[in-house]
C-alpha positions in Angstrom: 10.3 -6.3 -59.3 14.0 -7.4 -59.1 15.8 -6.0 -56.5 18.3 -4.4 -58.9 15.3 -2.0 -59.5 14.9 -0.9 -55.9 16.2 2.1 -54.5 19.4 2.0 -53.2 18.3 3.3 -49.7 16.0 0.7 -49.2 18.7 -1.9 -50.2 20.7 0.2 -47.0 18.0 0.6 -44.8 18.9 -1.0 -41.7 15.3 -2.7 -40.0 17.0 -3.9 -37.0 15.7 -3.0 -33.5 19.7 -1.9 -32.5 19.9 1.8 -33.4 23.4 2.1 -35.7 24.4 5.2 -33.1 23.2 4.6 -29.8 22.3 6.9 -27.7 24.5 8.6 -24.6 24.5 7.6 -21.1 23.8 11.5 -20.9 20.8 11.6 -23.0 19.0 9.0 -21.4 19.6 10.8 -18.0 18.5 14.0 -19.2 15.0 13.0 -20.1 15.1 11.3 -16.3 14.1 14.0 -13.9 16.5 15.0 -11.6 13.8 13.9 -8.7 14.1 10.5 -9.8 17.6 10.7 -10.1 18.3 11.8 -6.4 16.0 9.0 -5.3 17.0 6.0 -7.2 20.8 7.2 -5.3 19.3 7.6 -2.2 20.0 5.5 0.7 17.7 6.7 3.3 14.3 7.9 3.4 13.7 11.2 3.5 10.4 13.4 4.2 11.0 17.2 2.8 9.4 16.0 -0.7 7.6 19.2 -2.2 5.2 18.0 -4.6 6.3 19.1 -8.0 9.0 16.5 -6.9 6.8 13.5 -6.6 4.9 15.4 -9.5 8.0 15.1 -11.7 8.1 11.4 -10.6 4.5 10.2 -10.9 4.6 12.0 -15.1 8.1 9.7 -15.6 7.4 7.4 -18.5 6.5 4.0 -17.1 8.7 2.2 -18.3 11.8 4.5 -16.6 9.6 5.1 -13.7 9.3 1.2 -12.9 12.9 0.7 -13.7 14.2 3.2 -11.2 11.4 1.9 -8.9 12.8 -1.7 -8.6 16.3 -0.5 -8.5 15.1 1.6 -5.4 12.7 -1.5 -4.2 16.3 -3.7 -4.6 18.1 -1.2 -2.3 15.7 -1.2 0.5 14.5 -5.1 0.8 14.8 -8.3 -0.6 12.9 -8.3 -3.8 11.9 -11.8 -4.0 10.0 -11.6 -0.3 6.3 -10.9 -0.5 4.7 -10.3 2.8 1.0 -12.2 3.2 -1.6 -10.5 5.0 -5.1 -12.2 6.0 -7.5 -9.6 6.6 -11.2 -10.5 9.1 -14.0 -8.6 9.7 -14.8 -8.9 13.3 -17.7 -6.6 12.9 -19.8 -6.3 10.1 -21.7 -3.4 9.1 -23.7 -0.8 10.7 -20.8 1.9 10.4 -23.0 5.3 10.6 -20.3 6.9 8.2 -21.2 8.3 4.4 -18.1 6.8 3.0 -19.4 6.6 -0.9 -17.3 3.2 -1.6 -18.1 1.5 1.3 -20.3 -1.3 1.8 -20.6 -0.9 5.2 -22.5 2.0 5.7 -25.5 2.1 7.4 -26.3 4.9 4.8 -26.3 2.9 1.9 -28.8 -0.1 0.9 -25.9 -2.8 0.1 -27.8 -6.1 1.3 -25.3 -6.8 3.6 -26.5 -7.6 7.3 -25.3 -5.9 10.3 -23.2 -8.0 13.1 -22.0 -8.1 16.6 -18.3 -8.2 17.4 -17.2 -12.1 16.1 -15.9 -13.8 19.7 -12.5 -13.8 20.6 -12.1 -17.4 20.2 -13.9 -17.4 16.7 -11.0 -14.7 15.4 -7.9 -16.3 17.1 -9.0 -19.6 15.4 -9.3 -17.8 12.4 -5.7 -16.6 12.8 -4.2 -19.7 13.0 -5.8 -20.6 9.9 -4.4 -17.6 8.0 -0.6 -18.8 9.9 -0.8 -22.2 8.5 -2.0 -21.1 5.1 1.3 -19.1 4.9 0.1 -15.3 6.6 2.8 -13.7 8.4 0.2 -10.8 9.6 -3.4 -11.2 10.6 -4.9 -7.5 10.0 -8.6 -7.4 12.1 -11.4 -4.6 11.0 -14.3 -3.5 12.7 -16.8 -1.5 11.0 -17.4 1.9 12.8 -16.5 5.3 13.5 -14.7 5.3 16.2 -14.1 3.5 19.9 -15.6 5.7 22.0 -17.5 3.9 25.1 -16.7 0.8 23.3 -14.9 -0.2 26.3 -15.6 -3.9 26.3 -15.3 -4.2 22.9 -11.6 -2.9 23.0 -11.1 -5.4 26.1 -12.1 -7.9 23.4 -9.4 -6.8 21.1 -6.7 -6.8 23.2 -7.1 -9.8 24.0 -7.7 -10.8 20.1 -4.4 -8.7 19.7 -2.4 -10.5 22.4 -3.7 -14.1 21.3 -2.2 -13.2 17.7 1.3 -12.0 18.7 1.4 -15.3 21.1 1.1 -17.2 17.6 4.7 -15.2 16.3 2.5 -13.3 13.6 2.2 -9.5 13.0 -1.2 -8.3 14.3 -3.0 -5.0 12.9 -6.7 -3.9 13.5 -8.4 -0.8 11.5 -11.2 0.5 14.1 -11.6 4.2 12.8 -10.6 6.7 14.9 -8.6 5.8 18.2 -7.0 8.8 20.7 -4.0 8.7 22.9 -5.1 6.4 25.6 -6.4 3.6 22.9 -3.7 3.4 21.2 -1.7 3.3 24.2 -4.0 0.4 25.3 -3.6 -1.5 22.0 0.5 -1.1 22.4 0.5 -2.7 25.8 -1.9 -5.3 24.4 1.0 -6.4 21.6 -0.4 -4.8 18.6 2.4 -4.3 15.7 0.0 -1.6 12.9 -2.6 0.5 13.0 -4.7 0.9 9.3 -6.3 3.7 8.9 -6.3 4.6 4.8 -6.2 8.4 3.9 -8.1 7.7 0.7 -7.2 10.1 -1.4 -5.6 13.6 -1.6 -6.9 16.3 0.6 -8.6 18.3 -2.1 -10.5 15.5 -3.2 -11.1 14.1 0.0 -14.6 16.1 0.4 -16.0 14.2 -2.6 -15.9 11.3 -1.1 -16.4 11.6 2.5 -18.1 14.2 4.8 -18.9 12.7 7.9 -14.9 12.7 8.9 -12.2 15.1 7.8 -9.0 14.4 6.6 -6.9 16.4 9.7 -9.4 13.7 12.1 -7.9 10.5 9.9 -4.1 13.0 10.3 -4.9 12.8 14.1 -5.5 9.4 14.6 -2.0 8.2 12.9 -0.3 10.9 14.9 -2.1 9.1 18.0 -1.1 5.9 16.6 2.5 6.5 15.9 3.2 8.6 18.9 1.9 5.3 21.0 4.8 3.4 19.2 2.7 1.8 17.2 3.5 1.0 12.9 1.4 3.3 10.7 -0.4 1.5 8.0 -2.1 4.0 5.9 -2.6 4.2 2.0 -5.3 5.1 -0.5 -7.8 3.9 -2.7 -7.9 4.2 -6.5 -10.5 4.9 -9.4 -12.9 7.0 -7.0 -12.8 9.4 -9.3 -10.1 11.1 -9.2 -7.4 12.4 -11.0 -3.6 11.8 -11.2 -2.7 15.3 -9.2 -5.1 13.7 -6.2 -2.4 10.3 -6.3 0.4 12.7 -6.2 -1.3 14.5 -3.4 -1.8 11.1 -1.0 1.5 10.0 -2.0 2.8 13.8 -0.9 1.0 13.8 2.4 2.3 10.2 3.0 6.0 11.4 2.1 5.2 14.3 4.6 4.9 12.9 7.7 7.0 12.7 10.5 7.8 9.1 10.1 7.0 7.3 6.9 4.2 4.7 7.4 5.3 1.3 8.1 3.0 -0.1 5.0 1.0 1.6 2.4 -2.0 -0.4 1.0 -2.9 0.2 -2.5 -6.9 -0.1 -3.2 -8.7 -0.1 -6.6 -12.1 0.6 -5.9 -14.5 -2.5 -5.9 -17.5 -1.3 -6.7 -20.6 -1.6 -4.8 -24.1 -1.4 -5.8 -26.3 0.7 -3.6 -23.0 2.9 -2.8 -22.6 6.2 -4.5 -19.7 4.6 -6.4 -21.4 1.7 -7.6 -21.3 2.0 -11.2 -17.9 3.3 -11.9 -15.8 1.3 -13.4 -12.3 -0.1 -12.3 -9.2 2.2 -12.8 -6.7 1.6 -15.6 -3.9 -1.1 -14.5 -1.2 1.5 -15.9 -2.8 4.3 -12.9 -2.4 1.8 -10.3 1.1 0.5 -11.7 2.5 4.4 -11.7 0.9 4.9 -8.3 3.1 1.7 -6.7 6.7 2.7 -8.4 6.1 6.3 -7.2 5.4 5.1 -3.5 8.2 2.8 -3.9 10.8 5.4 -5.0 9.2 8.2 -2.4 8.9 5.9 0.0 11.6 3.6 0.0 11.8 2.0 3.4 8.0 1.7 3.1 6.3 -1.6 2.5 3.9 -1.7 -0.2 0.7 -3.4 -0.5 -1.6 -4.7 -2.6 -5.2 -3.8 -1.2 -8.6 -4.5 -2.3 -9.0 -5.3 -6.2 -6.1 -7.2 -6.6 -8.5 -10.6 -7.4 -9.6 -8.3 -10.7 -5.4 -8.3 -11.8 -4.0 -10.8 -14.1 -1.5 -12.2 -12.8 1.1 -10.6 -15.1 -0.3 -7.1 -13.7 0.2 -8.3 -10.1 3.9 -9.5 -10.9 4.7 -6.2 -12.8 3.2 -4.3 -9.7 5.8 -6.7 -7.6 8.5 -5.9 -9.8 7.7 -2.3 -9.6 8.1 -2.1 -5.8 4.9 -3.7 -4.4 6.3 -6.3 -1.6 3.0 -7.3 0.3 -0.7 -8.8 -0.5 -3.9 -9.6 1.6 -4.7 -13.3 0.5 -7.0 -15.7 1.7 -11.2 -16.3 1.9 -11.7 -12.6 2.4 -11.2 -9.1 2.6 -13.5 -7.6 4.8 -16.9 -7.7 2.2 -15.2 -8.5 -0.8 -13.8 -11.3 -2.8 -9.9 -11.9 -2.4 -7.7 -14.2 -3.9 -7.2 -17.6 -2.1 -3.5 -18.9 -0.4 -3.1 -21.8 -2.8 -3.8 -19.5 -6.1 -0.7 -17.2 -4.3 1.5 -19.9 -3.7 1.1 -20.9 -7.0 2.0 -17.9 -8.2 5.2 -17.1 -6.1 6.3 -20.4 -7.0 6.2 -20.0 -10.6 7.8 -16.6 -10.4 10.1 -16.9 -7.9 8.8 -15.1 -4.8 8.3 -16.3 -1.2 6.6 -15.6 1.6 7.7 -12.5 3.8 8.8 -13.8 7.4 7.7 -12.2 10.1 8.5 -8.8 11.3 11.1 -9.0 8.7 9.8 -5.3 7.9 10.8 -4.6 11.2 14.1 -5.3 10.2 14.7 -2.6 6.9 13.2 0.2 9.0 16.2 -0.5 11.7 18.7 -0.1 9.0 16.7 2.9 7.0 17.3 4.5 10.4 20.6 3.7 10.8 21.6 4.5 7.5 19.3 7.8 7.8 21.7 8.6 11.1 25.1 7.9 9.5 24.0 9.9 7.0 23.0 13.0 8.5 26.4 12.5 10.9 28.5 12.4 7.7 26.8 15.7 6.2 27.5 17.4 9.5 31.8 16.2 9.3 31.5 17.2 5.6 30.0 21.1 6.5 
C-alpha cells in the first residue's frame, strides 16, 4: 500500500510521547489531593493528621506520591545521606511472647537455640566492628518481654550503652517493655533510641499478637520519650494486612506527641514453624507507598529500612531512598535473619551517589523542625 492510499488522519496522527496541548499547571494539581498539597509546602511537622488525610495520601498515584515525597524528603534532610545501622542480638531466644512472625518465641518450633545475655565485652567489640565498617548507630536487641527483675542484666546494658556512646556512635537497644525508672536508667547510661515497633494498625493488631496490647507497646514509648530518650518505632509489612491497617500505623505514628525520631520499615521474613511461615513477601509497590507516605506525614522523621531489605533489588532499595527512606541496618546480621553485608552497601552508595549518615546528624534536623515548628506557630499568632 502506497502511502497516497492511507487515510489522511493517520498521515496527521501525531505518535510522539509530547502531548500537542499540554496539560495545566491546574489540572495536574487538582487530581493531587489537597492533603498532599499542604504537606509537600509544609515546613514543620505537624501531629493533628485525621486519617482520611493520610488516607488521601497513602491512595495518591505512585508516581505523584513519590514525587511529592522526595520533594518533602529534600526539605527536611540531605538527600544524599543514608544513615547505617548495625543491629546484635545480645540475647537469643526464649521470649515467652506469641508474636506470629517471630522467630524467637519460645511458642513456636523455629530450630533456633536459646541464649544467655552475650558479655559486655563480646558486644562492645562487636560495635567497633560495625564503626569501622562504616555504622554510625549500633542498635542492641534482647529477646523478651519485658525487664522486670532483670536487674543485672540492665546493669549489663548500661554499661554496653555507655561503652558505645564512648566510641562517638548512636546507641539503641529494643528490650520490650521498659517503665519510668528504666528508661530513666538507660538515659543516664547514654542511650540515644529506644525501638519498640507498633507492628501494625490497632485493629489488626489482635491478629497478630495477644500476649501484649497495643496501649502496653503506647506506654512504653510514652515512658521512653518522657525519659528524654529518641523514639524508634515503625511497623512491619505483608502480615496480612491490608492498606487501611498501613494508613492506621502511619496515623497512630503521626498522632503522637512527638513524632518518633526513626521509623523502621519491615517486610515480613518469613519463618517456618511461626504462624506466618508460609506467606509470601509483600508487593515492593506496598512497601514503596508505605515509605513516601511516612516521609510526607512524617517529615522530620528518619526512615528506615528494616528487615527484608536483603530480598530488594537494588533498584527497589534506591527508589525506596529516593522516595524518602534515609537509613538501613547493614552488616552480618539482623537479629535471626540474613542482612545485607557493609561492602555490598558501599558499593551501592558509591555507584548512586549516597554516603554514609554521620553521627547524630539526625539530631541535627529535629533541632531545626523545632525551631522552624516555633517560628511558625509565633508568626500565626502576629498574623491573628
Amino acid at each position: 500500500m502506497s502511502l497516497r492510499t492511507l487515510p489522511g488522519v493517520l498521515l496527521r496522527r501525531n505518535y510522539g510521547t509530547v502531548q500537542s496541548t499540554s496539560p495545566s499547571a491546574a489540572a495536574i494539581a487538582s487530581r493531587i489531593p489537597t492533603a498532599l498539597r499542604e504537606a509537600t509546602a509544609a515546613t514543620a511537622p505537624r501531629t493533628n493528621w485525621t486519617r482520611e488525610e493520610i488516607q488521601q495520601i497513602y491512595e495518591t498515584p505512585l508516581n505523584q506520591l513519590t514525587y511529592a515525597a522526595a520533594a518533602v524528603h529534600r526539605r527536611f534532610h540531605d538527600p544524599s545521606a543514608i544513615q547505617m545501622c548495625t543491629l546484635m542480638n545480645i540475647k537469643t531466644g526464649g521470649c515467652s511472647e506469641d508474636c506470629s512472625y517471630c522467630a524467637q518465641s519460645s511458642r513456636y518450633q523455629t530450630g533456633l537455640k536459646a541464649t544467655k545475655m552475650s558479655p559486655v565485652d563480646e558486644v562492645l567489640t562487636a560495635a567497633r566492628t560495625a564503626k569501622a565498617n562504616g555504622s554510625t548507630r549500633f542498635c542492641m536487641g534482647a529477646a523478651w518481654r519485658d525487664m522486670r527483675g532483670r536487674k543485672t542484666s540492665l546493669k549489663n546494658i548500661k554499661a554496653m550503652v555507655s561503652g558505645v556512646r564512648g566510641m562517638g556512635m548512636e546507641v539503641c537497644v529494643t528490650l520490650g517493655m521498659i517503665d519510668e525508672a528504666q528508661a530513666k536508667e538507660l538515659k543516664d547510661a547514654g542511650l540515644t533510641a529506644y525501638n519498640h515497633n507498633l507492628d501494625t494498625s490497632r485493629e489488626f493488631y489482635p491478629e497478630i499478637i495477644t500476649t501484649r496490647s497495643y496501649d502496653e507497646r503506647l506506654k512504653t514509648l510514652a515512658n521512653v520519650r518522657d525519659a528524654g530518650i529518641n523514639v524508634c518505632s515503625g511497623g512491619i509489612l505483608g502480615l496480612g494486612e491490608k492498606d487501611e491497617d498501613r494508613v492506621g500505623l502511619i496515623y497512630t505514628m503521626s498522632g503522637l506527641e512527638k513524632h518518633p525520631e526513626s521509623f523502621p520499615v519491615n517486610a515480613l521474613v518469613p519463618i517456618p514453624g511461626t504462624p506466618l511461615g508460609e506467606r509470601k513477601m509483600i508487593s515492593f509497590d506496598k512497601i514503596l507507598r508505605t515509605v513516601a507516605t511516612a516521609r510526607v506525614v512524617m517529615p522530620a522523621t528518619i526512615v528506615r529500612l528494616a528487615a527484608g531489605r536483603i530480598s530488594l533489588s537494588e533498584e527497589q532499595q534506591v527508589a525506596c531512598f529516593m522516595a524518602g527512606a534515609n537509613a538501613v541496618f547493614t552488616g552480618e546480621k539482623m537479629l535471626t535473619t540474613d542482612c545485607n553485608g557493609w561492602d555490598e552497601d558501599r558499593a551501592m552508595f558509591e555507584k548512586w551517589g549516597f554516603y554514609p549518615m554521620k553521627s547524630f546528624e539526625g539530631e541535627h534536623v529535629k533541632e531545626e523542625a523545632k525551631v522552624q515548628e516555633v517560628e511558625g506557630t509565633a508568626q500565626a499568632a502576629v498574623s491573628a
